[in-house]
C-alpha positions, 0 to 999 in steps of 0.5 A: 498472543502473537504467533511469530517467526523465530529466525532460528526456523527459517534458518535455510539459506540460499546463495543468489547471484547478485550482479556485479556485487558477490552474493546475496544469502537468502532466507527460505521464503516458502518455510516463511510463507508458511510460517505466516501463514498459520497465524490465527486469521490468515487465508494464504499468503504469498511472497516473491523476493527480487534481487536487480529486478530478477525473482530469486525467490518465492513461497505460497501458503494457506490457501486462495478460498476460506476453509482450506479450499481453492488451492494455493495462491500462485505466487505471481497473483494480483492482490490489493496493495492498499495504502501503498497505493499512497506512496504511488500517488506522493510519487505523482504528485511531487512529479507535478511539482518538479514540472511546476505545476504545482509547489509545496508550498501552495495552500490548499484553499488556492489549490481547491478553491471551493475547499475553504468557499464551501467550508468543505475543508477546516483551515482549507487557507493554512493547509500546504500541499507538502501537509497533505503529503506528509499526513500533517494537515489535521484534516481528519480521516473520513473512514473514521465517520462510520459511513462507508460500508464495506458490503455496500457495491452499489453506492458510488461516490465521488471523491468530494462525498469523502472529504465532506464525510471527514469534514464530520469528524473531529478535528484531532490535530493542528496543521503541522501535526502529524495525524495519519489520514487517507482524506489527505490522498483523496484531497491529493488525488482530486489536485492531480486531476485538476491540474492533468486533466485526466483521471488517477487511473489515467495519470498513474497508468502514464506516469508510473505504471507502464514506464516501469513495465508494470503490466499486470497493475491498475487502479480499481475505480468501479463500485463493485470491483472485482481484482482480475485473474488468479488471486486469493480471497480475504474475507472480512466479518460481518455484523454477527462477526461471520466472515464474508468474501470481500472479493469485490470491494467499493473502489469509489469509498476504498478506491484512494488506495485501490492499486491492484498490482503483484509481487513482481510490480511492486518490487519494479516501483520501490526499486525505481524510487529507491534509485531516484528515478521516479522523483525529481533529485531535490524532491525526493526528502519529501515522500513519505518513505518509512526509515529503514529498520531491518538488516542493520537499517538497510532495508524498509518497509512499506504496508498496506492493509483494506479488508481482507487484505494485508500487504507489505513490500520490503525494499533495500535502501540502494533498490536492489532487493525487494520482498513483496508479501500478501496475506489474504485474511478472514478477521479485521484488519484492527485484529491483525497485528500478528499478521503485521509481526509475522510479516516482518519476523518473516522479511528478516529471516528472508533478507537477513537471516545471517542476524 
């Protein structure tokens, strides 16, 4: 049932100029933007590509409003990044590692105290940070409580409210195992806080955003948070199934992975930590990078998806080239698995369409 991108389709190519390094052949990446975005589900979709921090190439499709209207997305538009945002928070963390603030090795119990003295956490006392990072905590992840609506704007929680809602949630894996969980960042958002003494916002503005010239980025932190200049809208189906705008999303439930950012962002953080200048040398074995599967295992992918919103940013393993895609949706993101595929049908024609 999935719609897929056959290479053979996007077999246009254009040679880039690539500094100090021959050149670079490229798929089409307006016929791949297009290609993804007819699959059932998709709204629009947009997509730049960077080759040493320079756009080589870029494509929209669809369009920025359901039923066709809006226009279509600019290119250069914010979008949700979603848990891409993780990456960004890892990148901190073991920043404050590196500045001995903090070790890997530190439980969570004498991290976060009340942790383990309010029974908040299971296991608070056998929980390392480097668990927390790598998703191998066991902690269950709190969107799986149920609790948190996506149409609710006008209830804020704070981070602890999170982790008590996964405390409700049955513990599925022994510390060590591997168990994808968001809890695990919103447990690791409330230690740079602590040990900066500033907000995320704050620290990931600081330390990431405006170092790498990042401008049109930030973290969404209010209840009812809208992104901020021109963008597409996802929607996502309500209790009868109807697709509603989820423009403004609750950045106080969803704001762990709430970074706002654009395909020429992006692109400038995965090309900064791919050429170590984000971490720290000896620390660098510990982010939770995706191995390299595309163009004979030289490129990876990071993804991303919150309602109404799919995100992947392809990077080569050196930081050279970049491909950043959005695909603004009107389904849950549970169904959008032909998204993800056209997705990456579409990086390998773009990137490697030689293959």
């Amino acid at each position: 049932m999935a719609v897929g991108l056959a290479c053979a389709v996007l077999a246009l190519s254009v040679q880039v100029p690539a500094a100090a390094a021959g050149q670079v052949e490229l798929g089409d990446v307006q016929r791949a933007m297009e290609s993804v975005a007819k699959v059932d589900g998709v709204v629009g979709a947009i997509g730049e590509v960077y080759l040493d921090g320079r756009r080589v190439g870029r494509g929209t499709a669809g369009s920025r409003l359901l039923g066709g209207k809006g226009g279509r997305i600019p290119s250069v538009s914010r979008y949700r990044i979603a848990s891409q945002t993780k990456l960004m928070e890892a990148a901190i963390v073991l920043q404050l590692v590196g500045e001995g603030k903090l070790s890997l090795d530190d439980k969570l119990s004498d991290v976060l105290p009340e942790m383990a003295e309010h029974d908040y956490v299971d296991r608070a006392g056998e929980i390392t940070v480097q668990q927390l990072i790598r998703h191998t905590s066991g902690i269950p992840d709190f969107v799986a409580g149920g609790k948190f609506d996506v149409f609710d704007f006008t209830t804020a929680y704070k981070p602890i409210d999170l982790v008590k809602a996964a405390r409700t949630v049955p513990r599925e894996g022994e510390p060590g195992e591997y168990l994808y969980s968001t809890t695990n960042y919103v447990l690791l958002g409330m230690i740079i806080e602590k040990l900066t003494g500033h907000d995320r916002a704050t620290e990931f503005t600081r330390r990431l955003f405006a170092p790498l010239g990042m401008k049109h980025t930030y973290l969404a932190t209010k209840v009812s948070d809208q992104i901020k200049g021109p963008h597409g809208h996802g929607y996502h189906p309500d209790a009868k199934g109807r697709p509603r705008d989820v423009d403004r999303l609750n950045a106080t439930s969803w704001g762990v992975e709430g970074a706002i950012s654009t395909a020429h962002d992006v692109s400038a953080f995965y090309r900064a930590l791919n050429q170590g200048r984000l971490v720290p040398a000896d620390l660098q074995g510990q982010m939770p990078r995706p191995r390299p599967s595309l163009c004979g295992e030289t490129v990876a992918s990071a993804s991303g998806g919150m309602p109404g919103v799919s995100s992947v940013t392809f990077s080569s393993t050196d930081g050279r080239l970049q491909f950043a895609v959005a695909a603004t949706l009107k389904i849950d993101n549970e169904k959008a698995m032909a998204v993800g595929d056209a997705i990456n049908k579409a990086a390998e024609a773009v990137l490697c369409p030689g293959r």
